[in-house]
DRENMI-10650 format. One line per field, with one value per residue: residue in three letters; x, y, z of N, C-alpha, C in turn. Coordinates in Angstrom, 3 decimals. Example, Ala and Ser with C-alpha at 12.3 -4.5 7.8 and 13.67 -1.06 7.14 Angstrom:
residues 2
r: ALA|SER;
nx: 13.190|12.850;
ny: -5.690|-2.250;
nz: 7.800|7.080;
cax: 12.300|13.670;
cay: -4.500|-1.060;
caz: 7.800|7.140;
cx: 13.200|12.900;
cy: -3.300|0.030;
cz: 7.800|7.870;
***
This chain:
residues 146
r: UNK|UNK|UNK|UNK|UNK|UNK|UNK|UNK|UNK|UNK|UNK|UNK|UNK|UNK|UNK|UNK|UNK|UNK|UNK|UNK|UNK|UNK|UNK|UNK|UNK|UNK|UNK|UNK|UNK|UNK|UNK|UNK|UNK|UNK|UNK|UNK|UNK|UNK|UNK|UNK|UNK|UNK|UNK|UNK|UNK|UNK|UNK|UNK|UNK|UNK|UNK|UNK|UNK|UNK|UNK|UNK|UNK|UNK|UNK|UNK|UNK|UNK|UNK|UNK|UNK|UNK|UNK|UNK|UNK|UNK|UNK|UNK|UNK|UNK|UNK|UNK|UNK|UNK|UNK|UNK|UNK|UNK|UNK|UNK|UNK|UNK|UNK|UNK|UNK|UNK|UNK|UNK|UNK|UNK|UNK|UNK|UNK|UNK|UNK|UNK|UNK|UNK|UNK|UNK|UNK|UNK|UNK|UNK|UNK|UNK|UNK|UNK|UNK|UNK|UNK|UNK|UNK|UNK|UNK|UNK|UNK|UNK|UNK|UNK|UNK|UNK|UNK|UNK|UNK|UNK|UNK|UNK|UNK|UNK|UNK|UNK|UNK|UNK|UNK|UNK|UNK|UNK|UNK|UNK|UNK|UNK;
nx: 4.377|7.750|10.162|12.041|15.573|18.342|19.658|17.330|16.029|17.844|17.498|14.655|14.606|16.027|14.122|12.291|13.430|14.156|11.655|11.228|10.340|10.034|11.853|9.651|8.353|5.946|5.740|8.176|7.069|4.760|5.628|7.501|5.521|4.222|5.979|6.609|3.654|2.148|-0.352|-2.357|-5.187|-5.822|-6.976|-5.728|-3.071|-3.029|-3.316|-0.702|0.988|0.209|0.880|3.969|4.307|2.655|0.271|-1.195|-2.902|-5.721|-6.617|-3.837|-2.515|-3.839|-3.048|-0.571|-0.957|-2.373|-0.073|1.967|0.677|-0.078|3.071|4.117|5.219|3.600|1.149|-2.105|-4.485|-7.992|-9.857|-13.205|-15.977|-14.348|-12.654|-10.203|-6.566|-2.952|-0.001|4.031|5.093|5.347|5.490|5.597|3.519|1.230|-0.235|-3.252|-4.427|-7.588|-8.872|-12.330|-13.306|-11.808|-10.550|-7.930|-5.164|-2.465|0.472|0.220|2.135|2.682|0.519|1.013|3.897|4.899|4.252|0.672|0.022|-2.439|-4.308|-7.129|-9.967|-10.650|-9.633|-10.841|-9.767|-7.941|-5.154|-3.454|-1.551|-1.567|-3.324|-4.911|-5.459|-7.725|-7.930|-9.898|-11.251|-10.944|-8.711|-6.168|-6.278|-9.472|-10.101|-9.895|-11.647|-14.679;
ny: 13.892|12.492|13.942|11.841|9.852|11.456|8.889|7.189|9.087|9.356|6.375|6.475|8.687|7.178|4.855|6.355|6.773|5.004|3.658|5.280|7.809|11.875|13.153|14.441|16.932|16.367|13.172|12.161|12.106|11.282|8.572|8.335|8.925|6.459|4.306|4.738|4.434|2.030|0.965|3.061|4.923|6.927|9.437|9.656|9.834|11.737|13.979|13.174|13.952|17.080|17.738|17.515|19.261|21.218|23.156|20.716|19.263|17.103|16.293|15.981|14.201|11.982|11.517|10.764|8.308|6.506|6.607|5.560|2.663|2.324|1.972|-0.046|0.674|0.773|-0.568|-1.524|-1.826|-3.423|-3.825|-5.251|-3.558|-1.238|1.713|1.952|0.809|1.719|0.803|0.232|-2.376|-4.489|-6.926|-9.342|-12.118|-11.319|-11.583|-10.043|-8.905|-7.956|-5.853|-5.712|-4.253|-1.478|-0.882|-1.409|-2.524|-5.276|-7.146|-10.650|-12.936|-15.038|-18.197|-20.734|-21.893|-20.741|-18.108|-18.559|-19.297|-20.375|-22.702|-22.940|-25.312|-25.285|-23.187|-22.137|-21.469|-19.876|-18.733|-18.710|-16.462|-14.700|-14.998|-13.182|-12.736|-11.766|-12.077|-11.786|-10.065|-9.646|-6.435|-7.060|-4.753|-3.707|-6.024|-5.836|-4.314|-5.324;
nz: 10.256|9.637|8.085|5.803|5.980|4.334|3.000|2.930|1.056|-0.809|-1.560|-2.373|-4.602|-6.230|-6.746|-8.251|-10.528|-11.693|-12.527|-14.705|-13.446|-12.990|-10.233|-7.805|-5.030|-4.281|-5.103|-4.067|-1.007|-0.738|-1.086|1.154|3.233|2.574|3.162|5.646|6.836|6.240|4.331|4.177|3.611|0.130|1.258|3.886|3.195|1.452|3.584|5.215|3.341|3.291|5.743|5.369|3.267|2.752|0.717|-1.106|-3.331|-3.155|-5.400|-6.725|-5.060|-5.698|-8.121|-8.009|-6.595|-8.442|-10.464|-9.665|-8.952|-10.885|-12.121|-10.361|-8.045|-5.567|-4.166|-4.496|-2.277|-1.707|0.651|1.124|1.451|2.684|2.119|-0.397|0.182|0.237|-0.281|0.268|-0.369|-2.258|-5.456|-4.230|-3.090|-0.479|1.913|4.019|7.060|8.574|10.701|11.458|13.089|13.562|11.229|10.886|9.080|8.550|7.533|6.245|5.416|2.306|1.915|1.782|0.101|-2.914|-4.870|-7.016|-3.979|-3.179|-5.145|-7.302|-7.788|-10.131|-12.940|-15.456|-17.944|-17.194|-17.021|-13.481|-11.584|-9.142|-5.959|-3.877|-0.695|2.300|5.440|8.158|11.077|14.608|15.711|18.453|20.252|19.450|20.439|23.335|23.983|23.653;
cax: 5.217|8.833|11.235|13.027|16.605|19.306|20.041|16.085|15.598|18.295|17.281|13.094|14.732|16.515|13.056|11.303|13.992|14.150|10.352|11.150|9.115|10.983|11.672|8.800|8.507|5.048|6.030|8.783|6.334|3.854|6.766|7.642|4.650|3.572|7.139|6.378|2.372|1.859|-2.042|-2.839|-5.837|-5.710|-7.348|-4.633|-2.166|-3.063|-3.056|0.450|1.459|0.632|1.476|4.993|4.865|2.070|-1.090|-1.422|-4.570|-6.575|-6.115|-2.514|-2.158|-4.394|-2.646|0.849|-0.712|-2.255|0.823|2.355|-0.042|0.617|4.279|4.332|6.125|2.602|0.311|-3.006|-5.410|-8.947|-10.818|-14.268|-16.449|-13.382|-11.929|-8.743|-5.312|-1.766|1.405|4.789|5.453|5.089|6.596|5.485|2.119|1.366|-1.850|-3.667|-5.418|-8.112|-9.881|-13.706|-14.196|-11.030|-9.932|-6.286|-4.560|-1.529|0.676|0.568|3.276|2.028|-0.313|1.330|4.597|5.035|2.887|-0.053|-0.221|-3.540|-4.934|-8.339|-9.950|-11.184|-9.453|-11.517|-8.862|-6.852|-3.409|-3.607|-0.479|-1.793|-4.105|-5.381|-6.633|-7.918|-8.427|-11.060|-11.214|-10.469|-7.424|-5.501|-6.687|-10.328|-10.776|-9.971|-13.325|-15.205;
cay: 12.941|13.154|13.557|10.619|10.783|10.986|7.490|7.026|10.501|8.737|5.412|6.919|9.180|6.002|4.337|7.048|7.414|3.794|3.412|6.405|8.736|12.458|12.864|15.858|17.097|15.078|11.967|11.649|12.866|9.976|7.498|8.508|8.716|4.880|3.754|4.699|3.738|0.645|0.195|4.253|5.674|7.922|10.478|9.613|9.769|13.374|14.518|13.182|14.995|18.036|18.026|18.308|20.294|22.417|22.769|19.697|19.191|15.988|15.900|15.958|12.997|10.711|11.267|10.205|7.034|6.135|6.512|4.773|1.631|1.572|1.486|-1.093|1.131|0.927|-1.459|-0.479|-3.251|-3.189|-5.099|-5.396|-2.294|-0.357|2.582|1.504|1.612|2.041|-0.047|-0.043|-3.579|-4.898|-7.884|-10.658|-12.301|-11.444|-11.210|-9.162|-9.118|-6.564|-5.840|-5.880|-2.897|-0.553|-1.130|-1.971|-3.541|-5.906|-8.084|-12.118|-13.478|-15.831|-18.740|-21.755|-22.160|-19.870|-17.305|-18.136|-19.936|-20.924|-23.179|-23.056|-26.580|-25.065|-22.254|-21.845|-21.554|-18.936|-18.723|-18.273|-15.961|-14.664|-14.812|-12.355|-13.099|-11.061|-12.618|-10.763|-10.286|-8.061|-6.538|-6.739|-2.989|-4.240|-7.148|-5.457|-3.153|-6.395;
caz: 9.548|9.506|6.974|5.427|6.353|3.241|2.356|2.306|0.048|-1.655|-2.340|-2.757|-5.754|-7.894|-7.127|-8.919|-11.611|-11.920|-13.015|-15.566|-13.043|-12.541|-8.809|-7.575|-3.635|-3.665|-5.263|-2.634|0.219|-1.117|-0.741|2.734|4.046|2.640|4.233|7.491|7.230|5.054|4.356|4.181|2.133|-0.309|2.114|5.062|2.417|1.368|4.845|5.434|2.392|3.181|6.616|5.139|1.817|2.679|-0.050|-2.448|-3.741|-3.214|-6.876|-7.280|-4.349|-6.388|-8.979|-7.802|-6.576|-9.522|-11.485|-8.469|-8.670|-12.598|-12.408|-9.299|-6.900|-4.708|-4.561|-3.853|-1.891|-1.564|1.073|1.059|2.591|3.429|1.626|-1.295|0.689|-0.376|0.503|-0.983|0.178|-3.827|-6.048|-3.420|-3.133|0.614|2.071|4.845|7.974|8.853|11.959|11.164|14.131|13.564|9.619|11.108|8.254|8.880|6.211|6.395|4.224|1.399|3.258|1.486|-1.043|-4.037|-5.800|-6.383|-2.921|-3.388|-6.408|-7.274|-8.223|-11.622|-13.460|-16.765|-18.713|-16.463|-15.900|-12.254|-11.379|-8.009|-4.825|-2.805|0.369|3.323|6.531|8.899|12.517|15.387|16.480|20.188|20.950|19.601|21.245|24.927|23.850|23.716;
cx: 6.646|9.855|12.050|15.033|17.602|19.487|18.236|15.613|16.473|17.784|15.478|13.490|15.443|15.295|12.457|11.780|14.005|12.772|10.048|9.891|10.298|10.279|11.093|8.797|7.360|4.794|7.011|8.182|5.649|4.526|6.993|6.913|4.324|4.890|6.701|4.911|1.721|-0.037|-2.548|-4.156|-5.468|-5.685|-6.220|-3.183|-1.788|-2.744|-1.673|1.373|1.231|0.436|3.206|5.498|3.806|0.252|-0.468|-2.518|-4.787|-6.074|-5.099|-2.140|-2.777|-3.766|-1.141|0.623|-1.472|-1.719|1.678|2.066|0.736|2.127|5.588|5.476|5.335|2.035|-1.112|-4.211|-6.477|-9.765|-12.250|-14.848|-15.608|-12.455|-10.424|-7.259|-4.316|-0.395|2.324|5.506|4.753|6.076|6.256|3.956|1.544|0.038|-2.081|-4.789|-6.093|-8.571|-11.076|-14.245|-13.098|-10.475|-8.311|-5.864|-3.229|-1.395|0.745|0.963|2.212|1.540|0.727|2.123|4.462|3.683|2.265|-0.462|-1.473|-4.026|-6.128|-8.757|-10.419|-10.652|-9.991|-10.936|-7.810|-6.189|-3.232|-2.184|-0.513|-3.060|-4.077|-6.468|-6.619|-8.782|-9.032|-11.223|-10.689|-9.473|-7.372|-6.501|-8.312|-10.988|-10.569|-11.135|-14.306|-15.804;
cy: 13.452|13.077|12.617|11.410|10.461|9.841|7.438|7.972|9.610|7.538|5.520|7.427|8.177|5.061|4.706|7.147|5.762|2.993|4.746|7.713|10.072|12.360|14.696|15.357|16.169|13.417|11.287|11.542|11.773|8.571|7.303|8.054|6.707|4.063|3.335|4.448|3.471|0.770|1.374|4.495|6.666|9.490|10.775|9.955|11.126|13.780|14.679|14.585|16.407|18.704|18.244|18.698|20.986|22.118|22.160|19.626|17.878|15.231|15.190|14.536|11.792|10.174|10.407|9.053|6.072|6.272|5.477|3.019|1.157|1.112|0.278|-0.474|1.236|-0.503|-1.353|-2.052|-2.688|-3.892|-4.663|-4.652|-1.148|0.368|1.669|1.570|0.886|1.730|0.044|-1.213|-4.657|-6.270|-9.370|-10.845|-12.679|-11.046|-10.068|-9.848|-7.947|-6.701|-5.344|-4.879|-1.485|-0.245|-1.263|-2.714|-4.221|-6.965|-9.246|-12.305|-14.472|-17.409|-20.478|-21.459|-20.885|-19.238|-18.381|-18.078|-20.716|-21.679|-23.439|-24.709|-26.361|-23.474|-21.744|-21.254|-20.608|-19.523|-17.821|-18.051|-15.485|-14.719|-13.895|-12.378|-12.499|-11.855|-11.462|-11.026|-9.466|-8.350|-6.843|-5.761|-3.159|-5.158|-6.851|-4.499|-4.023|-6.676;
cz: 9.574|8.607|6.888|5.655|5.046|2.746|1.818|1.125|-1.109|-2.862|-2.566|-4.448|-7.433|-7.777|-8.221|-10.179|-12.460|-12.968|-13.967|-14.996|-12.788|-11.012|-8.487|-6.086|-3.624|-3.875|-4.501|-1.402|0.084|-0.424|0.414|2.992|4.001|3.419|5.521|7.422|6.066|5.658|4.537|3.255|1.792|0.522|3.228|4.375|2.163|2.702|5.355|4.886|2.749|4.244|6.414|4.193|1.923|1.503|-1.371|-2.371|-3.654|-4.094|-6.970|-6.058|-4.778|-7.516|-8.983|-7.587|-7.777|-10.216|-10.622|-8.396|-10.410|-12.898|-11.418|-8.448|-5.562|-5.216|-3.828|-3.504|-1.405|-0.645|1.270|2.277|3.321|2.015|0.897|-0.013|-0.197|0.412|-0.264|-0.597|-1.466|-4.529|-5.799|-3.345|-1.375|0.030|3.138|5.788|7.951|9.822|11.313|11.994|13.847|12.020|10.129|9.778|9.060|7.280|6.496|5.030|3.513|2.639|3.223|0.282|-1.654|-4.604|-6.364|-4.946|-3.023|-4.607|-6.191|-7.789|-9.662|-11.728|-14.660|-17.690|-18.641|-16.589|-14.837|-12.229|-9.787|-7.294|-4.089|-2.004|1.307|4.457|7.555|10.047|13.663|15.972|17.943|20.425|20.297|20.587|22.631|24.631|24.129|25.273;
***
């Protein structure tokens, strides 16, 4: 992974200060890394990390993104049969593609109009605020395996 360059260290540290978080080497390192690879797990996440700060613990990288997820500087998406991942692409009600043979993620912008995009024909007395939808199917670099 490679280090963020000044302006990014920059504008990563008034993120962190911004969401009353102090600014630590692995809460920036976290940041980076999800920058440069939107849709990471936890596990890929650690790895990044401490390919460039050395030994963090498992621990201590779960922990940043669950403080991360809580204070909406991450956003952590789950699709069905596949390991949690971690985006900092937050705020907007986008969706996702996955490949069904590689776990590739990718972002598709909202499908239709404004948050929610979608209306259900019965809310049961929700106030529907958002949708999350994951479309399924294999990538390019899949589908030449085929």
């Amino acid at each position: 992974m490679s280090t963020p360059t000044t302006p990014d260290r920059a504008r990563m540290r008034e993120q962190l200060r911004s969401t009353g978080l102090r600014v630590t080497a692995p809460r920036l390192a976290v940041l980076a890394l999800l920058s440069e690879h939107p849709h990471s797990t936890a596990d890929q996440v650690a790895g990044g990390v401490r390919e460039l700060l050395g030994s963090v613990s498992t621990q201590a990288v779960y922990d940043v993104l669950n403080v991360f997820t809580a204070t909406n500087l991450v956003r952590r998406i789950e699709p069905a049969g596949s390991p949690a991942r971690y985006e900092t692409r937050t705020g907007d009600n986008h969706h996702h593609l996955v490949c069904r043979h590689c776990g590739r993620a990718e972002d598709v912008d909202c499908v239709i109009g404004p948050a929610p995009c979608l209306t259900p024909d019965h809310t049961a007395g929700f106030v529907v605020d958002e949708a999350e939808v994951v479309f399924w199917g294999l990538c390019a670099d899949c589908q030449s395996l085929e």
